[in-house]
N, C-alpha and C positions, 0 to 999 in steps of 0.2 A: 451499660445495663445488662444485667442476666437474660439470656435467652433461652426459650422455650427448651425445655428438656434439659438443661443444665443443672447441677450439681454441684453445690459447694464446695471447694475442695478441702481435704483434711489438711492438718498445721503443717503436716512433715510431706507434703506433695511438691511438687515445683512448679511452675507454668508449661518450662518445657515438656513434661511430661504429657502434656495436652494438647502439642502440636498435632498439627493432622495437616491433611491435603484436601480440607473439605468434603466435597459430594464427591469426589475422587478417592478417599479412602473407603470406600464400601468395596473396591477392587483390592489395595494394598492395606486391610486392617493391622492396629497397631500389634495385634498377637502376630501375626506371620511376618511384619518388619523385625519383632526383636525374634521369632523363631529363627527369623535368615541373618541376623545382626551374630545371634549365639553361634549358631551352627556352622560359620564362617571367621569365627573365633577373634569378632568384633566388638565384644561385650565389652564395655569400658571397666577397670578396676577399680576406680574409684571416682567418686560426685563429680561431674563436669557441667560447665556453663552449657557446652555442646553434647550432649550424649549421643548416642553412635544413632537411636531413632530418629533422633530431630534433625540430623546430618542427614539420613537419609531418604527423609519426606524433603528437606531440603534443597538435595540433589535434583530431585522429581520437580519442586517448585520454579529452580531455574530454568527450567523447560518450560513451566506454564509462563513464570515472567522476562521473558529471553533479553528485551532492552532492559531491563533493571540492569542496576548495580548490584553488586555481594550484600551490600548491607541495608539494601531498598529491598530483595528480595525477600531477608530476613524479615522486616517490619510489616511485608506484606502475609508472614505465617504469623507473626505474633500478635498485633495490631489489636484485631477483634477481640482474643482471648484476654485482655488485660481489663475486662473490668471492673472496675473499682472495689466492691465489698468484697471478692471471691480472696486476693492474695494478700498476705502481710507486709510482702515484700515485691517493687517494683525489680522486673527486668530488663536490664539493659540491655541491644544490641550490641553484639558483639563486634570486635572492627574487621574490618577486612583480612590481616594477616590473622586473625585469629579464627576464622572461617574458612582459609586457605588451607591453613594447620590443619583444624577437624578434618575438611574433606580428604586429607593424606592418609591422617589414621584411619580413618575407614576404609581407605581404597576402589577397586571396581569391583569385588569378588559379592559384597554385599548385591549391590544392584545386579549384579549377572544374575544372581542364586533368584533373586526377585523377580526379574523377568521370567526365568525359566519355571518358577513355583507358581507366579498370578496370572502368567498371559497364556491362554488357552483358548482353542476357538469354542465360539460361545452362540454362532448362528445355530439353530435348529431345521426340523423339516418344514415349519409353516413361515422360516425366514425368505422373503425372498432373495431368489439368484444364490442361495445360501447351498444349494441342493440341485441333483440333476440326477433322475435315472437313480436316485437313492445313495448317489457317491457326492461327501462335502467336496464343492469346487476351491483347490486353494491352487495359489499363483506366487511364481517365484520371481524378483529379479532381482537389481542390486544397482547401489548408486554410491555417490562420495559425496564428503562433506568439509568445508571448510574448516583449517585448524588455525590455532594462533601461531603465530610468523616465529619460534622461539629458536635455537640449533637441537634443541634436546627435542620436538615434536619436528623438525626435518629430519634430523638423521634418524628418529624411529618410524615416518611413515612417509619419508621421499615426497618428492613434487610432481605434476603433471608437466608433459613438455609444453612447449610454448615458442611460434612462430616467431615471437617479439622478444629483443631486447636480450635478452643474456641464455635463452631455452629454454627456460622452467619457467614455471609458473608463476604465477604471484605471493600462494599461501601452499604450505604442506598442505597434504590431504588425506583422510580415512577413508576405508574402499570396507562398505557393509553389505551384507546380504543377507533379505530376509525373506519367509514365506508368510504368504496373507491370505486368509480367508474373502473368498471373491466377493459374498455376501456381505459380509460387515467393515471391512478392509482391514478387522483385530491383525495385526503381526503377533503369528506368535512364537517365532523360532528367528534366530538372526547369529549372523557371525559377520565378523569383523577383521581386518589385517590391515596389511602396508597398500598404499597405491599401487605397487609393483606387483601385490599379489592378484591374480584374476578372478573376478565373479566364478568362474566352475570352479577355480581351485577350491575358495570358501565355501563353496554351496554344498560341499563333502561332506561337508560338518554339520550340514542340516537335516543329514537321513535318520537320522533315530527320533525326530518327530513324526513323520512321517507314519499312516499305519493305512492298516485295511479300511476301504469305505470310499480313503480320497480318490479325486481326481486333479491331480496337478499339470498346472499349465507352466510353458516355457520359452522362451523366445527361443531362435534359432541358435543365441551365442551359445548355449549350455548342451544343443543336441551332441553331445559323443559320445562315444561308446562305454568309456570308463566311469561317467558320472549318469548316465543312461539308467544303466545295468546295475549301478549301485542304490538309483532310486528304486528302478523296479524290483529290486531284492527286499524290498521293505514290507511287501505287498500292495501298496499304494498304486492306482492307474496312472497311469501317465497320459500326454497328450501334448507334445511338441512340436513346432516348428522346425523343419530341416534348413540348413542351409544349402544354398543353389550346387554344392559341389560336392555334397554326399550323393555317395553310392550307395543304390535300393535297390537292388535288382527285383524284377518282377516273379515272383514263385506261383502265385495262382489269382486271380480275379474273383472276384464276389460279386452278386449282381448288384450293389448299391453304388458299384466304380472306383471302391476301394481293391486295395490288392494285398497280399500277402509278402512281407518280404523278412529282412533280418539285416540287423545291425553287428557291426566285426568288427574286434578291436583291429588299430591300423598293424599292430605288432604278433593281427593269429592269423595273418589271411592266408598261410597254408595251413600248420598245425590247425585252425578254425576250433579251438576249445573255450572259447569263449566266443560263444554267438548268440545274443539273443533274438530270439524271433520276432516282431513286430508287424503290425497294419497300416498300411499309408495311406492317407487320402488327399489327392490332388484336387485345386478348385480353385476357379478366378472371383477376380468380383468382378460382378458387371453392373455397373451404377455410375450413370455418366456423372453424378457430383461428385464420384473418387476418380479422375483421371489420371494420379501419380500411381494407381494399384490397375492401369489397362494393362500394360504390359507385362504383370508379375502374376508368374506360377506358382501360390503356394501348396506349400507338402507338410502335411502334421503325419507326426508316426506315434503312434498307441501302440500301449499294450493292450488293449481289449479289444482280443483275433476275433470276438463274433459280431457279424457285421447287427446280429438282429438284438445286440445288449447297445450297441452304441451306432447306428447308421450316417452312414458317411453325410449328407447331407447336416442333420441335425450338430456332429461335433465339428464341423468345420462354423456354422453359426454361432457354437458354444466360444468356438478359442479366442473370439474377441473378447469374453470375460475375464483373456488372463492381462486387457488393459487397468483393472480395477488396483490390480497393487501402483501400478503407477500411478496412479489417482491418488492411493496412503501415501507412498512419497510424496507427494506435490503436497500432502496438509500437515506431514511433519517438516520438508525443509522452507516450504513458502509462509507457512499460515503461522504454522505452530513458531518454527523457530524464526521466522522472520525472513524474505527474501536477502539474499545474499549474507546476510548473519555471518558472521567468524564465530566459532566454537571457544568459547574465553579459557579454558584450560590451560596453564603455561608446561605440562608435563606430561607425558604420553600418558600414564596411568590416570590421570586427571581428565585426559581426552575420552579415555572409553570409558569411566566412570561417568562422564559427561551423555555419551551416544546410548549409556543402555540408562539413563536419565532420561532423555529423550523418548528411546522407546515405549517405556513404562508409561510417561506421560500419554503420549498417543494411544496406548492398549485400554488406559482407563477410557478417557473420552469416547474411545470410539467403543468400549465395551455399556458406559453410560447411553451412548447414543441408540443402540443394540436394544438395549433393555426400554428405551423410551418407543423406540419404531414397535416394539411386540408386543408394550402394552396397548398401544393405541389401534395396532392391527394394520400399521400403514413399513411401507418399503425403507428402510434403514437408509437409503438415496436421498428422502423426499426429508432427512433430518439436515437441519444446516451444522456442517463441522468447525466454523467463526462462531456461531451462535452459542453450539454447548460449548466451546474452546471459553468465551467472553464469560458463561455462568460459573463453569469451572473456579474462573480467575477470581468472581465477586465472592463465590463462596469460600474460596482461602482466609479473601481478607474478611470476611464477615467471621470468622472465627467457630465455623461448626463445632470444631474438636473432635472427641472420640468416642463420646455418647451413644449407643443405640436410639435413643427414643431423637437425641439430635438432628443423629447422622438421616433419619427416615423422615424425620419433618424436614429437613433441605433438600432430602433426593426428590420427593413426592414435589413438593414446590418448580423445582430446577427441573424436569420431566415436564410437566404442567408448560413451564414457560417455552420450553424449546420446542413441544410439539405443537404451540399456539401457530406460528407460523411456520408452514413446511415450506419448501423450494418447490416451484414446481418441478412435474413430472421428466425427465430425462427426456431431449429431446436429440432427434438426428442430428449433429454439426460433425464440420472440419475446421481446421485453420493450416497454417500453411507453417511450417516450422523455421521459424525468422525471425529473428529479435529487431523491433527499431532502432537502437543505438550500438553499433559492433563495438566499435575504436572509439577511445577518449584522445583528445587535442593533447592532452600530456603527455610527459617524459615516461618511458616505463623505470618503476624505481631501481635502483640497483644495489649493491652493498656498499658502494661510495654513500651512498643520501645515508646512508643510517649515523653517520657521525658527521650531521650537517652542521657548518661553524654556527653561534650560538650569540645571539647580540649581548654586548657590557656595557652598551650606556642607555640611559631611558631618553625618551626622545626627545627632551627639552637639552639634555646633555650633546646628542648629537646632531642636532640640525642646524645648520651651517647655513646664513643666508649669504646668499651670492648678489653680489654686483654685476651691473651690465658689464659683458665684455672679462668678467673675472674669470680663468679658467678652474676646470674642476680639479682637486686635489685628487 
């Protein structure tokens, strides 16, 4: 049946043409898909079953259906849109190697350019935890992801080691890094490499998002001097954690118990022409329900020398906000893509074509989520990320399309429903960092099991009954 705010389509249109991503394209509209399809020099030459848009709402859709198959995914964009009086001609799904194909011609460059054109942070001043002191709180860290087992995605992104069985891992793996907004947990800058390469190395790559206003947090991995000194040239404040064996020397004290000191590359400590100056604040926790943080001295160093723009008290309370991107990791690889999930790709270009799939998916949700907590006037926290994740998914296959008057009658609904039940309010916990099950009772696999011998007879063929006393052949 036609849905509200649809449109008949003209004789010479297609179906594909009316793919969409649901309430998720109000973020990725079909004009800036084919503006980054063209401009990436993705434009198909001629009529395809798959056109380079449909591919790359596509891409984004395996993210929302992660246990799907290639060709469930597909019927889960098309499904809806095939109502009966609208087209002349029925569309097939297309099969698996022919959906393998499209995503080749398209590549990653489209979804890179996409990321980098739609995902922007989008908390304002009345967002909560979005803002502090008038500087956007955003947070850096970086994590890896499961690849498929292939020699072409091992030899381009190495394995992790491993105590067991042959050293390596189980699965290659991808090593990404992204900045998030603390407020809404939008990522909107992210870089990617080999396992081998380190979170600072990547995070190089993330200074020219970076502007005046922010305030970025950072665990202790990333405090050095040469990716320090490269954020703070951005203009953007900073606010990181040291690790236990940097050197701060004390230059002056402030009365809030902060102090003045300076960061040096390891390679100028006599020349000293690159120094930059920074503020450290030292500070325990003391709260008997944290007893693994009695013994531990933390030290964050800023760039913001005036104790009375940022008081030492106050940003040591703040720097737990830079736990929030961890929190967007855990709902892109648990939620979104599914705990333990393998990344289905058989080709490295397939791989990151796949990880900024992923991202995009999470920037809309969590940019829908954004816009439903500010309409209601309630904290972006208190919206469940399964909840819009679940409308998201209905509204694919319900078939919105690309409609204006469509797209605003499902946002308005899907809004409506997700902010009917909020989560409650964020409450103080811990938990102890432990998994119940380490070790599986199994063999670890190795390159022998992949060419395991293969049964030739069916089982009425080979079953052999024995007599008492018969020995076994």
């Amino acid at each position: 049946m036609p849905r509200a705010g649809w449109v008949k389509p003209r004789d010479d249109q297609r179906l594909s043409d009316h793919v969409a991503l649901g309430v998720l394209t109000r973020t990725f509209p079909s004009e800036l898909v084919d503006a980054v399809v063209s401009d990436t020099g993705r434009r198909q030459r001629r009529s395809r079953l798959l056109p380079a848009r449909l591919v790359a709402y596509y891409v984004m859709a395996m993210a929302l259906f992660s246990s799907s198959g290639y060709e469930e995914v597909m019927r889960s964009l098309v499904e809806g849109l095939s109502w009966e009086s609208g087209w002349r001609q029925s569309w097939s799904v297309p099969s698996q190697p022919a959906i393998s194909l499209a995503r080749a011609r398209l590549g990653e460059a489209p979804l890179a350019e996409l990321f980098a054109r739609g995902c922007v942070p989008v908390g304002t001043a009345s967002t909560p935890g979005a803002f502090w002191r008038g500087r956007r709180l955003v947070s850096i860290d970086g994590t890896t992801l499961d690849v498929a087992d292939t020699p072409e995605n091992a030899a381009e992104f190495g394995r992790p080691g491993s105590g067991r069985g042959s050293g390596v891992g189980a699965f290659p793996q991808i090593r990404m890094v992204a900045l998030a907004e603390c407020g809404t947990h939008c990522m909107f800058e992210a870089a990617m490499g080999t396992y081998a390469i380190g979170e600072a190395t990547l995070a190089r790559q993330l200074a020219d998002r970076l502007r005046p206003g922010m305030l970025v947090f950072a665990d202790r991995g990333f405090c050095a001097h040469p990716l320090f000194s490269a954020f703070a040239a951005t203009g953007a404040d900073l606010c990181w954690r040291a690790k236990a064996n940097a050197v701060l020397p004390v230059l002056a004290r402030h009365p809030d118990g902060s102090y003045a000191s300076e960061l040096v590359a390891s390679d100028d400590k006599r020349a000293r022409q690159r120094v930059t100056p920074v503020r450290v604040v030292e500070y325990e926790i003391a709260d008997p329900g944290r007893p693994q943080a009695e013994t531990t001295r933390y030290r964050l160093v800023t760039t913001i020398l005036d104790p009375d723009e940022a008081p030492a008290d106050e940003l040591a309370a703040l720097y737990a906000q830079r736990w929030e991107i961890e929190s967007a990791l855990d709902e892109l690889k648990s939620h979104q893509r599914g705990p333990r999930v393998v990344l289905r790709s058989k080709a490295p270009e397939g791989v990151r074509q796949e990880v900024w799939g992923l991202l995009c998916t999470h920037y809309a949700i969590r940019a829908l989520m954004a816009t439903a907590a500010g309409g209601g006037g309630v904290d972006p926290d208190r919206i469940s990320f399964t909840a819009t994740l679940h409308a998201a998914r209905r509204s694919v296959r319900a078939g919105v399309g690309t409609t204006t008057s469509a797209l605003a009658l499902a946002l308005e609904a899907t809004v409506a429903e997700i902010c009917r039940h909020l989560v409650p309010k964020r409450r103080l916990r811990a938990a102890a960092r432990v998994v119940k099950r380490k070790m599986s009772n199994y063999k670890v696999k190795r390159a022998e099991h992949r060419s395991w011998p293969q049964p030739t007879r069916t089982p009425s063929q080979a079953v052999r009954v024995l007599r008492p006393g018969v020995a076994l052949t």
